[in-house]
Structure formats: structure tokens, C-alpha cells
N, C-alpha and C positions, 0 to 999 in steps of 0.2 A: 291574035292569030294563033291557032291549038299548035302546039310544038309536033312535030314528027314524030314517032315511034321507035325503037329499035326493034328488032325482031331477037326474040330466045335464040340459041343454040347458032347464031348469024356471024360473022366477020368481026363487029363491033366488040363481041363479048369476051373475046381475049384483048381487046384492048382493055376493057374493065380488068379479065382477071389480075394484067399487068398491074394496072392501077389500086387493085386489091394489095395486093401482094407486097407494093412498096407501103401502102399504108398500113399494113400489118408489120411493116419491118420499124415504122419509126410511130407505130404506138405500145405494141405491145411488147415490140424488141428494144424497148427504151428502157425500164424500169431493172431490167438485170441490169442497167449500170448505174444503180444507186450507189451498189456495194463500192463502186470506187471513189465514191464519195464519202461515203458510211464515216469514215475516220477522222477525215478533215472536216466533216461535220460536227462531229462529234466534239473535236479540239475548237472548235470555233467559237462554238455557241459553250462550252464547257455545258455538257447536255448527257444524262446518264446514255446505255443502251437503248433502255427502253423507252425512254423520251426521242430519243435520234430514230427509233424505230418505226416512231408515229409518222413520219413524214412520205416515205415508201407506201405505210400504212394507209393513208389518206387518199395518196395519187392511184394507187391498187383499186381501191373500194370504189373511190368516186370513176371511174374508167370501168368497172363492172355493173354500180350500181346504179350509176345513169342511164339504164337502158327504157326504164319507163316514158323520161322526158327524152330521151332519143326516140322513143317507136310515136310521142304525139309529133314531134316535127317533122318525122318522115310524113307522116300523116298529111301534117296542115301544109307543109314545103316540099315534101318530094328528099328523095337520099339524095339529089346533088344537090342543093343547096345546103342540106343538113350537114355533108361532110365538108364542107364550105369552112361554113360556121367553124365545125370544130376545128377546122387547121387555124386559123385566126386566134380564138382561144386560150387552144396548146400555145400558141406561139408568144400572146399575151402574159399567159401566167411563169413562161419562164423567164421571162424579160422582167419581169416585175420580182420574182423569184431571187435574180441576181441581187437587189437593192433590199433583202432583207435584214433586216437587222438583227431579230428574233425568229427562234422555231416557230412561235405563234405564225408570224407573219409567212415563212414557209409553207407551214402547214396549207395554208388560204391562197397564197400565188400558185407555186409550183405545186403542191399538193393537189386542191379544189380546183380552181382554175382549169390547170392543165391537166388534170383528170379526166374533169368533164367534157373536157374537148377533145379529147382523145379518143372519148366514150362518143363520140358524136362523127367522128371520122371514121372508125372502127366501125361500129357497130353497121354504119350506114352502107358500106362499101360489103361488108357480109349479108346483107340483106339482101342489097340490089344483085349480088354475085346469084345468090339461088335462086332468082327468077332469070336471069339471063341464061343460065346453064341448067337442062332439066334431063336431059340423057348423059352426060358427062358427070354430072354433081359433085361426084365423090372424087373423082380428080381434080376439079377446080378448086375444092375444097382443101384438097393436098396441097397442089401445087401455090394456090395465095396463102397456106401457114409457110410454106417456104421462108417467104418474106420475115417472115420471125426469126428466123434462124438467120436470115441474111442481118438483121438490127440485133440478134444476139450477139454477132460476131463482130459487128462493126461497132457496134455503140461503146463496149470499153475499151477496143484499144482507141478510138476518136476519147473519151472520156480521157485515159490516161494522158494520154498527149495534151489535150486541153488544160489540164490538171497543173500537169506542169510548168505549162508555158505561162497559162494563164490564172490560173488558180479556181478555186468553183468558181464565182462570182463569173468571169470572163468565161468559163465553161457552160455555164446556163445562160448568158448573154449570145454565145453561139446557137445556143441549140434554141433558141426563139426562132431565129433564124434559119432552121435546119427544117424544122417544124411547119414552117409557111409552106412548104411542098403538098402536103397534107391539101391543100386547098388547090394546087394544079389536080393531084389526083381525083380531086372532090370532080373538080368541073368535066372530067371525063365519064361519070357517071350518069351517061344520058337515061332518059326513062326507056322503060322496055312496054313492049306492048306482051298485058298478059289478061287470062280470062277474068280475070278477080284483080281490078286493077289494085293496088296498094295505096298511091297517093290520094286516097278520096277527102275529096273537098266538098266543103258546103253541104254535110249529110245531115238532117235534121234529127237531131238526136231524142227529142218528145216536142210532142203537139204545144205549141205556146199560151197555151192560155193558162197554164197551172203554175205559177209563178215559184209556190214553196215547194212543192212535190216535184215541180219541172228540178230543180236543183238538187233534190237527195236523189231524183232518177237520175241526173247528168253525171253524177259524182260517182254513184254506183257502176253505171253504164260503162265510163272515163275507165274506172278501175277495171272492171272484166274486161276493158277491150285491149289494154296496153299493157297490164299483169296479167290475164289469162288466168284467174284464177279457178274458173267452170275447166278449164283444161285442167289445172291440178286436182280439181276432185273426180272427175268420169275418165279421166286417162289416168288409167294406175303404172303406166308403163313409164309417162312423163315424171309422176310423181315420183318414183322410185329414182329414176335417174338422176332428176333436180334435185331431191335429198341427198342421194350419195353424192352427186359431184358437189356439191356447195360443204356436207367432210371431209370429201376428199382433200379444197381448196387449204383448209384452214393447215393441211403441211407442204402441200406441190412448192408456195412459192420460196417455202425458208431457203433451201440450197442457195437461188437466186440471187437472194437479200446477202447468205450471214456464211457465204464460201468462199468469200475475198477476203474478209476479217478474221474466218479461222485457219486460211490456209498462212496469214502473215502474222499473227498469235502464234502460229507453232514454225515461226521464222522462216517464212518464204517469201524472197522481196516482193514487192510490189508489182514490179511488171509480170513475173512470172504467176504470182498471186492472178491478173488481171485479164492473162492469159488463157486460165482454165474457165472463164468464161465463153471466151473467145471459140475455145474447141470445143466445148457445146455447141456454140453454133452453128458453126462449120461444118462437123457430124450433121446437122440437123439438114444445112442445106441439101443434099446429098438422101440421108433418110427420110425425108418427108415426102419426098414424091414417090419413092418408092413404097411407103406405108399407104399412099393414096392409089399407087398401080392396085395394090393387092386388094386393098376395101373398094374398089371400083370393080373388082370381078363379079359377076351374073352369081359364080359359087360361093362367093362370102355375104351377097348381099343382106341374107336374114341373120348374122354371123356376126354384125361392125358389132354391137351391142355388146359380145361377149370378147372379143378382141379388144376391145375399150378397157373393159375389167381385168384383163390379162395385162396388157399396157401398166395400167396403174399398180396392179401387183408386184410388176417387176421393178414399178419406179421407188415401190418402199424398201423393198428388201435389197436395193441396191444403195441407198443411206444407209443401211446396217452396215456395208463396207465401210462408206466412208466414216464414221464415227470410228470404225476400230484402229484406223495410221492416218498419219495426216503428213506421210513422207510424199514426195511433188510427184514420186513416180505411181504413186496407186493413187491421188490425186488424178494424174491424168490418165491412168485404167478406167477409174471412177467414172470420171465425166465422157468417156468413152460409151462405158456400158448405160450410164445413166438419159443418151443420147437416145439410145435405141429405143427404150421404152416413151420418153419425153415427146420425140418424134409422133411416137403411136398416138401419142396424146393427144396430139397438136393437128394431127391430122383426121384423127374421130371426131371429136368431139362436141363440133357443129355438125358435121353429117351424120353421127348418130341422132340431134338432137331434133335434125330434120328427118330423117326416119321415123321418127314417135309420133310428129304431128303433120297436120296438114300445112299446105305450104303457106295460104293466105293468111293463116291464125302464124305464122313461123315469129314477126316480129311481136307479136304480142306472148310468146309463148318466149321467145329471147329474152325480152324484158325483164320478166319474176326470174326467168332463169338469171340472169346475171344481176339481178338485185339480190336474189340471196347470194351468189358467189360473191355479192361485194362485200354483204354483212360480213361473212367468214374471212373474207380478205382483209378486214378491218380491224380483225382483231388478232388476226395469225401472226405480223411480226410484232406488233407490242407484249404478247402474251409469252415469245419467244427471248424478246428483250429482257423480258421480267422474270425468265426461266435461266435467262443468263447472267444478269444482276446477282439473282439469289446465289446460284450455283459456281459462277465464276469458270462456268467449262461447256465449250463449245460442244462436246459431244451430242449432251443430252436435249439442244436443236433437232439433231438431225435422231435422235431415235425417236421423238415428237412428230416429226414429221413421217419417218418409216409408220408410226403407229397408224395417225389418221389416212394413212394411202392405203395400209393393207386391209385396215377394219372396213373403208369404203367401198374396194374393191372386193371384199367376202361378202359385202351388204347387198351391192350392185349384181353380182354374177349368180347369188344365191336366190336374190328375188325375182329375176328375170327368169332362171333357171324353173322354180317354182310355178310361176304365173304360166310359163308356156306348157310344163305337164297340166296343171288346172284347166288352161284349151281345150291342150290336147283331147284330156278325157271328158270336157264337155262338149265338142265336136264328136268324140263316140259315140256318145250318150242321145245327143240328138240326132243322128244316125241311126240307131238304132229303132230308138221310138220313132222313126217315121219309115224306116222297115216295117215295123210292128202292126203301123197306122195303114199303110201300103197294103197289108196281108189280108185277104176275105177272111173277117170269120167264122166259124162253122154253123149254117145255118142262115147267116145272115140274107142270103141272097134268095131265102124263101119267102121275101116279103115283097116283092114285084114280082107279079104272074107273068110278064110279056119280059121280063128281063134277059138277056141271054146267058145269064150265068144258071138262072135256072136248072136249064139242061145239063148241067154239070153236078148238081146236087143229086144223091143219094133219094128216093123215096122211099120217105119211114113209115113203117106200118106199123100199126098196134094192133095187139093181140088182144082179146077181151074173153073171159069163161061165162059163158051162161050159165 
């Protein structure tokens, strides 16, 4: 029997965006509380930085880079069962996570595991969000990054507490546990009725009788449909973006990871250390809908693109503070100021990315997009670990990361800037010429005798000498 439809912009779709919104709060609001782990990891496994770093490392990448085998199960299953799946997952690999013995084995439970499933609750519940809301977008977009800010806030002081009481081990046996919501929210994702439906099944991808060609067409086909790479070469606009943010990535997440470790390195105990995460998020609760009121305005709509860039500029040059003191009170200025930009982030940066492209191509175009943010995400805190090994000093994290935010955001506002005078003057230009094309010209209309322009023509006489 065909399941019932929901209708876009309907009563249902704030129930979704609710359901958005907490599962952005315990996948993507998770990972800021490695850092209160970082240490005890660290002592545990007796594991340099940048070995302890890979494990963040992993869970980051796989929760970005999964979006290709996330956009085939929305496909073959539909985003509620998909977000399903990943709450089960998540939940598995921290439970198996607890009983590690070795980083290896880390690295594969809580790392892989619950990466992938996170990537798979995540991605699915932002998908289904931009077909249910299509006049709204850019506020429902706001309002479920909320939920980030709400699990930035919540996730380390729950960490620290756990920490304590129970030690990691007992703190990731929780959060298996924690994690299984992921899969109430999933099952509220009813399907939506839209022109272009999403979930298509049973589509015959080539004629069956070519057995060996049918297969490098399936593979090719597979890949443009769920990477979008035809959108990365005829959309210069996608391409530019997905470049610069996947530079961007490779320093946004250090603060996250290595600002619990530097703020208790330069003697700030642990809870207050654990704290300045906490008021990130809290900040964010607060800024994030309001950075969504303002990109949801009629007068910023052709606008989010360069307010994105603006965002990220201010998110580097506000690491240049923190690297200068690491006393708790410009610590907490820091994360103050660092809020306001992060917000901006957090709130663009799918509704920019649905701005660029068309909606039904949106998870295919998700996909490459957070597959290359997962490459950069894979290698930003090992490279940072390795940068702190060498160096022995927290600073020069965070001027790694000011570099790669500012250079992406000069790269991003500069091409965008470019590409739209380039229009501009090619919109004149063909104006022009078909003014030009528009205009009789002189003489022309003496070549139809019955024409009515005729009569408007000049008769030329020639003179001749005998």
C-alpha cells in the first residue's frame, strides 16, 4: 500500500525541523567534546598528539565523507530509513568504542563506525529539511544549525561529568546510548511530496543487454549522480565554493579539537578549560537564528554568498587573538567573539550551498561537497598534532588555522566578486547586440516594395552627366 505524502511548507515540517535540529545537536555537536577527552586518551593508550589526533581525525572525515553512500541510500531507502540506520550505527560504534584496547581499534569503532552513522543521520534529516521548507529555507536552515550549538553546549559539560564519574570507557558506553535518539528523530522524517520526487526506485540505469559497457555506464552514471561531478565543471559558482570551503575546513575545526588542551597547558583547570566550549555554544544557541532571520531577508537573498566570506574572515582573524594570551578571561572574549562569526557559518553554509544549485541535484551536489570536506577534515588535526609535536607550542595551531580561514575567504569573496562583474558585462554586451540587431539599417528596408517601412525611407536619386 503507497505510504501517504506530506505536503512542503505544511504543519508536519516543523515537526521535521524539530527533529533536524536535535540530530544536528548529537552528530555534529558531538565531536567539540573530543577535546575533553584528548588527554585521557592520550595517557591511556600512551599515544604521541598526533597519533591521539587521528581519532577526531577519522570520526570528522568519515561524518563528511560519507555523503556519497548517504545520497545512494536516500536513493534506494528514502532519508527515514536512512537516518534510521545511522542512529543504530553511531550508537554501535561507541559501544564497541568503550571496549577498545588500542587507538587502532578506536580509530574503527568510535572513529569509522560512528562517523559513518552520523553521516547518515545528518546528512539525511538536511536533505529531507530542504524539500519540506521551500519559502522559509534559509530560516529552517538557521534554526535546525541551532541544534549544534545546543550539543556544543551540552556535549562537554555531559562529557566532563562522565569523565569523572565514569571514566572514557563508561563515557562512550553512555553515549551509545545517547546516540539511539538519532533513530526516534530518523522515524519522523516522513516523505514529502515534491515535483522531482528524491527517493526514486527501480530506475533503469542502461538497456540490459550490454553486460560489459552496461557496467562502466552504471559506475560512471553511480558517480555523476551521487558526486555531481557535471555540476563541478558547468557550475563555476559550485566549484568555487566547494574549493574554498573544503580550505577553508582544513583550520575551522582546530579550535574545537586543541582549545581544551591549550587553555589546561597554559594552567586552566579542567572544568573551566571544558567550559569554554560550552559558551560557544550557548552564544551560538542565541546567534544562529538570528544570522538565519537576517539571510532569510528578500534584501540579502543574492547577498548569503558574500556574508558567508565575511563570516569566515572574521572566524580567522579572531585565532589571531587567541594565540596572542591564553589568560581564561580573553579566552572567554575569544569564544565570545569567535561565536559570532562560527554562527554565521553554521547558518550559511548549506543554504548557500543550496542557492548554487538546483534543489533535486542538492544531494548529489552535497555528496562531493562533503566528501572533499572530509578529505581536508582528515588530515587537519593530524597535521596540526604534527605541527605541535615538532613545535611544542599551542600557538602556532591556531595561526594554521587563522591562515587557512582567511586565504579561503579572500579566495571565495574574490571569485564570486569576479564571476558576477563577468555577467554583469556579459548581460550588457548582449543587450547591446540585440539593440544593435533590433535597429533597421539604413537602406535595409528597400528590399520589400509592399513593406511598410518603405515609406519611411529616403528616395535616392542619382545624378548622371551626359
Amino acid at each position: 500500500m503507497p505510504q501517504a505524502l506530506e505536503q512542503a511548507d505544511g504543519g508536519w515540517a516543523w515537526v521535521v525541523l524539530l527533529a533536524t535540529l536535535v540530530t544536528q545537536g548529537l552528530t555534529l555537536g558531538f565531536p567539540t567534546c573530543i577535546g575533553v577527552f584528548f588527554t585521557e586518551l592520550q595517557h591511556d593508550f600512551q599515544a604521541s598528539n598526533s597519533e591521539t589526533s587521528w581519532f577526531p581525525s577519522v570520526l570528522l572525515a568519515v561524518l563528511h565523507a560519507g555523503g556519497p553512500l548517504c545520497s545512494v541510500l536516500v536513493e534506494r531507502f528514502g532519508c527515514r530509513v536512512t537516518a534510521m540506520l545511522g542512529g543504530v550505527l553511531a550508537s554501535l560504534g561507541m559501544v564497541a568504542g568503550s571496549f577498545s584496547r588500542t587507538l587502532s581499534q578506536l580509530y574503527l569503532t568510535a572513529g569509522l563506525i560512528t562517523g559513518l552513522g552520523m553521516c547518515f543521520s545528518f546528512q539525511s534529516s538536511i536533505t529531507v529539511l530542504g524539500l519540506y521548507f521551500i519559502r522559509r529555507r534559509a530560516l529552517a536552515n538557521a534554526l535546525a544549525s541551532a541544534g549544534v550549538s545546543l550539543g556544543i553546549t551540552l556535549w562537554p559539560l555531559l562529557s566532563l561529568y562522565l569523565l569523572e564519574g565514569l571514566g572514557w570507557r563508561g563515557a562512550f558506553l553512555v553515549f551509545g546510548g545517547v546516540l539511539l535518539h538519532c533513530c526516534v528523530c530518523g522515524a519522523i522524517l516522513r516523505p514529502v511530496a515534491t515535483n522531482r520526487a528524491l527517493e526514486t526506485r527501480d530506475v533503469p540505469l542502461l538497456p540490459p543487454k550490454t553486460p560489459v559497457l552496461g557496467c562502466l555506464a552504471v559506475c560512471g552514471r553511480t558517480i555523476q549522480r551521487h558526486l555531481a561531478f557535471d555540476i563541478l565543471q558547468h557550475n563555476v559558482r559550485y566549484c568555487v565554493y566547494t574549493l574554498g570551503v573544503t580550505w577553508m575546513i582544513v583550520g575551522f575545526p582546530l579550535p574545537h579539537v586543541f582549545l581544551v588542551p591549550y587553555a589546561m597547558w597554559h594552567g586552566v583547570d579542567e572544568q573551566r578549560a571544558a567550559l569554554l566550549i560550552s559558551i560557544i555554544g550557548l552564544s551560538n544557541i542565541f546567534l544562529r537564528p538570528m544570522a538565519g532571520l537576517v539571510a532569510s531577508q528578500r534584501a540579502f537573498a543574492s547577498h548569503r554568498k558574500y556574508l558567508f566570506c565575511l563570516a569566515v574572515l572574521l572566524n580567522g582573524l579572531t585565532n589571531l587573538v587567541c594565540a596572542v594570551s591564553a589568560d581564561f578571561r580573553v579566552l572567554v572574549g575569544y569564544c565570545l567573539v569567535y561565536s559570532v562569526s562560527m554562527s554565521c557559518i553554521g547558518a550559511l553554509i548549506f543554504q548557500v550551498l543550496m542557492d548554487l544549485v538546483p534543489m533535486h541535484r542538492f544531494p548529489s551536489a552535497l555528496g562531493l561537497f562533503t566528501t572533499l570536506e572530509g578529505v581536508a577534515v582528515l588530515i587537519s588535526p593530524p597535521l596540526a598534532g604534527f605541527l605541535l609535536d615538532t613545535t611544542n607550542n599551542f600557538s602556532y595551531i591556531f595561526y594554521m588555522s587563522s591562515f587557512f580561514l582567511i586565504s579561503a575567504a579572500l579566495f571565495m569573496g574574490g571569485s564570486f566578486y569576479s564571476l558576477q562583474k563577468k555577467e554583469q558585462q556579459g548581460r550588457h554586451a548582449k543587450e547591446e547586440g540585440a539593440r544593435v540587431e533590433a535597429a533597421p539599417e539604413w537602406g535595409h528596408t528597400l528590399e520589400g516594395k509592399d513593406s511598410p517601412e518603405k515609406q519611411l525611407c529616403p528616395e535616392i536619386m542619382y545624378v548622371t552627366s551626359v
